[in-house]
N, C-alpha and C positions, 0 to 999 in steps of 0.2 A: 348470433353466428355460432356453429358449431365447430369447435379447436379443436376438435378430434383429427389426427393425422397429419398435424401440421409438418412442415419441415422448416428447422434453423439452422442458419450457418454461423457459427459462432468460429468470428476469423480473431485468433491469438498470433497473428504471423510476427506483430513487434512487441511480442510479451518475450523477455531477458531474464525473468525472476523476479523480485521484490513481491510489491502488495499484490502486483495482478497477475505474477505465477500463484502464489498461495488462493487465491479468490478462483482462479480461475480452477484448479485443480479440488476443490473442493466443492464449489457452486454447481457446474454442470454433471458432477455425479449425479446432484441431490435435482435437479431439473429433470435426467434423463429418469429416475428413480420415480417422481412425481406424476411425469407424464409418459406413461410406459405407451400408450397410442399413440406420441409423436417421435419423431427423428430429430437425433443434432450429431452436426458433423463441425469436427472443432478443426481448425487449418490452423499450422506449425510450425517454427522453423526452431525450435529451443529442443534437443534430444530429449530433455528431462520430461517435458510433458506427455508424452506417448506410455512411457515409463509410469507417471505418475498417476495417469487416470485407470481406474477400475475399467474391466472389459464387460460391457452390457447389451444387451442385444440392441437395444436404440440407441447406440453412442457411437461414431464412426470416428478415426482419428488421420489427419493426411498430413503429413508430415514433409514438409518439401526440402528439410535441407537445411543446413546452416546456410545463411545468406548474410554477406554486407547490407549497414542502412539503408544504400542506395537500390538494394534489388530489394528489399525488404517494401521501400516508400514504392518500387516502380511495381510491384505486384498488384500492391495494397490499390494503385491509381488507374490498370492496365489489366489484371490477371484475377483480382478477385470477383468483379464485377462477371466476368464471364462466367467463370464455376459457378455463380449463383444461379445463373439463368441454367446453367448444364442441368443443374443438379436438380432445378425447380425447385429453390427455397423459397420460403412464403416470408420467412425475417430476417435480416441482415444482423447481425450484430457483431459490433465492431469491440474489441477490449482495451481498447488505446484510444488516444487521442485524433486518432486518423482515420476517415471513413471516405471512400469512391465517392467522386463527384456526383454519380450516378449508381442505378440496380435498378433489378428488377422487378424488386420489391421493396416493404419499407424498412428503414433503418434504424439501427438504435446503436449511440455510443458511449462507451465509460471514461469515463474525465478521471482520472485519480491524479495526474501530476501534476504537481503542482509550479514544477517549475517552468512550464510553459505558459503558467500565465503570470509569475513574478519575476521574470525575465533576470535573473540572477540581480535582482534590486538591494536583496537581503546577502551578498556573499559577492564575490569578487571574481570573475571569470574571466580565463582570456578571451580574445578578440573573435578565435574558431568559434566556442561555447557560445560568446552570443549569437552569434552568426545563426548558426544551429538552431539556439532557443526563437530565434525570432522566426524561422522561417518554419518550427512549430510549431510557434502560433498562429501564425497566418495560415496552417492549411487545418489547425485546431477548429479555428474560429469558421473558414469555408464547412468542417465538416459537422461543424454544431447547427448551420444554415439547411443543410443539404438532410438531415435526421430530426424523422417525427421527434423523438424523446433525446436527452441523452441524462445520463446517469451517473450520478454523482456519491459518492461512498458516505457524505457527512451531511448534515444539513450548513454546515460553518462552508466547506467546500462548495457546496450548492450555490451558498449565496456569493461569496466573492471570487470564486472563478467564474459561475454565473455571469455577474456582471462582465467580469472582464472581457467575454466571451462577446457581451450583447445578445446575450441568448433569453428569448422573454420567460419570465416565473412560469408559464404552462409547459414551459418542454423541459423545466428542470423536475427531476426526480430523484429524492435521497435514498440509497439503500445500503444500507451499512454492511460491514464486514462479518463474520461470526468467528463462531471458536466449536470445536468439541473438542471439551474439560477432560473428557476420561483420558484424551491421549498425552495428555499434560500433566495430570495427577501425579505426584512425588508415590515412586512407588515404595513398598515395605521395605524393600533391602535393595539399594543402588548395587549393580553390580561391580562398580567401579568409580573412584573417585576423580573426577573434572580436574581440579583445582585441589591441592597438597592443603591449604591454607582458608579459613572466612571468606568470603569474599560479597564483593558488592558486583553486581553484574550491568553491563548496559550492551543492547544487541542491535546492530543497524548497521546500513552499509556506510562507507566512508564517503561522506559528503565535506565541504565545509556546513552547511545550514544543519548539519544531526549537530554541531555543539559540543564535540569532545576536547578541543582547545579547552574549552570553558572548563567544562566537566576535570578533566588533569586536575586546573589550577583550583577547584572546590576541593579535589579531594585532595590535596596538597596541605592547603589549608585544616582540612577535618585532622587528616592525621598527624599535624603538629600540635594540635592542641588536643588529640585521643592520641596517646603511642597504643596501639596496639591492635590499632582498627583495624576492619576485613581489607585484604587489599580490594583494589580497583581491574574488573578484569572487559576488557571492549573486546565482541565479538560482531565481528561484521567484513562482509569482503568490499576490498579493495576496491574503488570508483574516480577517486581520486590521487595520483600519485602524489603531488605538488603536499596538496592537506594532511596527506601519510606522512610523509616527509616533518611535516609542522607539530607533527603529534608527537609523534617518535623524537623530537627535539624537543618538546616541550617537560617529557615523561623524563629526559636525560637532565632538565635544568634544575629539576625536584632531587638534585643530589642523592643522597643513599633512601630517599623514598623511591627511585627509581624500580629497587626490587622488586616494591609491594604494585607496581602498575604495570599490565600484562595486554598490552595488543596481538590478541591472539589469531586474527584474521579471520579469513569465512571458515566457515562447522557449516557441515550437511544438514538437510532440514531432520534428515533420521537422528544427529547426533545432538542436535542443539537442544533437545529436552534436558540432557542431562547435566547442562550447565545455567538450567535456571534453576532442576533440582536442586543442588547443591549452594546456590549463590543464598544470602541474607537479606538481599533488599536490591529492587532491580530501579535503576534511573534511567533517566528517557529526555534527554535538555534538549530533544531538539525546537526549533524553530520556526520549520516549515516542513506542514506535514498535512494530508486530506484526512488523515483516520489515523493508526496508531496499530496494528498488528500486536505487536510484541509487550504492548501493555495487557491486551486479552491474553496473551499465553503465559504473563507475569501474572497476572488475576489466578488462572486458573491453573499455574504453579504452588498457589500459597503463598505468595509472595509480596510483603509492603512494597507500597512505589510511590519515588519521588519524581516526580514529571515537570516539565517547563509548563510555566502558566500561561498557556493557550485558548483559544476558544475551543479548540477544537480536543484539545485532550478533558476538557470540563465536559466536553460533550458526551465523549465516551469514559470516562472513569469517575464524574460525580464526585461524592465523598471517598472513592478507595482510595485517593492519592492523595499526598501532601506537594503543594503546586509550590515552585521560585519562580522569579523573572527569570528568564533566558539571560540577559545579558548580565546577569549580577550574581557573579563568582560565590561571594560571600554567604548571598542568602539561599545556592545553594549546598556551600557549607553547611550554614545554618538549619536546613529540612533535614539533610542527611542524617544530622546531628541529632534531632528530633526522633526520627524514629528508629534510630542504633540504641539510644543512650535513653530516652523517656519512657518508663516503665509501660506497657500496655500497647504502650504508642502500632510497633508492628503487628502484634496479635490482633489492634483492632481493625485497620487497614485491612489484613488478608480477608478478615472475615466478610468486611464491606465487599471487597471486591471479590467473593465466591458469590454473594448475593447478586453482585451488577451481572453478573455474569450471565444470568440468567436472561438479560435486553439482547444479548447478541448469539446467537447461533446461524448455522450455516443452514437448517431447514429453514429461520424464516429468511434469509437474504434469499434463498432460494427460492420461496414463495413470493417474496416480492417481487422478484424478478419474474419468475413465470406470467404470473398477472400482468406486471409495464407489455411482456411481449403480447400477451392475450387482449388487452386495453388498447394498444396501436395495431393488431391485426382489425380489430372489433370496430373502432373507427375506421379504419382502408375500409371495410364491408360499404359501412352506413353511408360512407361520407367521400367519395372517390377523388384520386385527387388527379391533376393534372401529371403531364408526363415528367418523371423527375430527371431533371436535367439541370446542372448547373455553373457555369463559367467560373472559372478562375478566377478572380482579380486581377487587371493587370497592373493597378494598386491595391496597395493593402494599408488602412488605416489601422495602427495597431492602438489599444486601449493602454494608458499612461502605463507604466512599470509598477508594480503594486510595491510596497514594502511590504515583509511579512506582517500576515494582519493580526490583529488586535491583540497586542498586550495587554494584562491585568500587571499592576507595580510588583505586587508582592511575588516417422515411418507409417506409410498406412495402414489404417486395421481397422477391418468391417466386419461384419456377421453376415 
């Protein structure tokens, strides 16, 4: 079959930020850039991504508006499915966990959260939270049925949302996240200093399952037994108030260490280079996570990292990290301690991970990605499928609650 001329619709309508604003605002540059003889028109409701994306003659952007969840879910079930057929897309692509029962063509979706398939097993939610997470799932799980492929950021995510999914090994596909280095690189002369003080850096939004409870009581512990250690600085916007709340008490029960710990809230994606520039060693405890962003842009900061021992952060960081349990305060005392205090220790970390670095970029996610859509239009040719149409459930058997898995001990605009 020839993919010349194709059209995709790459719907971002319940992208909010995190891993699948970053992914998204970097990947279909590099799509639209690859395949200058097709069309993608990306649908919107976040102001920031209209903003964010490069202006290209095959890149359309439609931008509908801030919307609630609920207009958001009744688009995605109601509204997207028609634009498809208006527009005569040949591929659906969904960047959330949510895809139309139906199109008019085939689908593809990206699975990144994870908390839709651990139903808040690993963390403590109210009664709303689960509500929400369950019904998620349920239209997760409908929309992993209803799509040729869907897409998974880890091979670790692959396998155990996979399952949880009931989605068979042929329609799982890993494609990992990337980075470009140069825009991360510590420049000659910072125009200005972050942080007055050393410091140790950790960047994520505010969940329970990112581990900053934990993270406090380590470095509480490191700096009673180092007086003089970098402080401790969290950067990340605000998701949860209740766990804010737990931090900020937690930071206050470290008596006159309280000075040295700095919850600084969200930083713009423009401003947050300059605060891994300046930080000595970037940690990452969380728990439950598809991929790791902020370890690539620690990587390709300069920067040793001590990360919770995951499958999924072994996945993507190999030797550049020194890995602790998640739930064991002490032992990540203990790494911190390692590579502050053990001669070499950091120098030889950074150097690993300017090497690893090299596994992830954003041309190949892009080319993988181009290929899955070329691979499911390629099959539609050869292999025709029946009319896609799919009922709801009017039960939904959902797949046990995972616990986080496996521990190791130790506006429009067209051309």
């Amino acid at each position: 079959m020839n993919p010349a001329g194709r059209k995709y619709l790459i719907d971002a309508s319940t992208i909010r930020g995190g891993g699948g604003f970053t992914h998204l605002v970097n990947v279909i540059p590099e799509l639209a850039r690859m395949a200058p003889q097709d069309s993608f028109r990306v649908i919107c409701c976040d102001k920031r991504i209209p903003a964010a994306l490069p202006e290209l003659a095959n890149l359309e952007v439609d931008y509908l508006g801030e919307m609630r969840l609920r207009d958001r879910v009744r688009f995605k079930y109601r509204g997207v499915a028609r634009r498809a057929a208006e527009w005569g897309a040949d591929l659906y692509f969904s960047c959330g966990e949510m895809a139309p029962l139906s199109a008019p063509c085939p689908m593809v979706a990206a699975f990144r959260n994870p908390n839709v398939f651990d139903l808040g097993a690993s963390y403590k939610l109210s009664w709303k939270q689960q509500l929400r997470l369950r019904l998620l799932n349920v239209a997760a799980r409908v929309s992993a049925r209803s799509c040729e492929r869907v897409m998974f950021v880890s091979e670790d995510s692959a396998r155990w949302m996979g399952d949880a999914a009931g989605l068979p090994m042929e329609k799982r596909v890993a494609i990992a996240h990337g980075i470009d280095p140069a825009r991360w690189r510590r420049p000659e002369r910072e125009q200005r200093e972050s942080h007055e003080r050393p410091y140790i850096l950790s960047v994520s939004s505010i969940y329970p399952y990112k581990n900053y409870l934990r993270l406090i009581e380590a470095y509480a512990e490191l700096a009673e037994s180092h007086p003089g250690v970098p402080d401790l600085v969290i950067v990340g916007d605000n998701q949860d108030d209740d766990y804010l709340a737990r931090m900020q008490a937690a930071r206050e029960a470290t008596g006159e260490l309280a000075e040295q710990i700095h919850i600084v809230g969200e930083v713009s994606y423009d401003e947050i280079h300059r605060w891994y520039h300046g930080a000595s060693l970037f940690v990452f405890p969380s728990y439950l996570e598809t991929f790791g962003i902020p370890m690539l842009e620690a990587m390709a900061a300069g920067l040793p990292i001590v990360a919770a021992d995951t499958p999924v952060f072994r996945e993507i960081a190999a030797d550049a990290a020194f890995y602790a349990d998640p739930f064991d305060a002490h032992a990540f005392a203990d790494a911190m301690s390692e590579v502050l205090f053990r001669p070499g220790a950091a120098a030889a970390l950074a150097k690993r991970g300017t090497e690893r670095l090299r596994e992830f970029t954003w041309r190949r996610s892009a080319s993988r990605l181009l290929a899955l859509f070329r691979s499911v239009l390629a099959h539609e040719a050869s292999a025709p499928q029946p009319a896609r149409a799919l009922a709801f459930p009017l039960t939904a058997t959902r797949p046990a609650a995972l616990a986080a898995p496996g521990f190791a001990t130790h506006v429009t605009r067209s051309h």
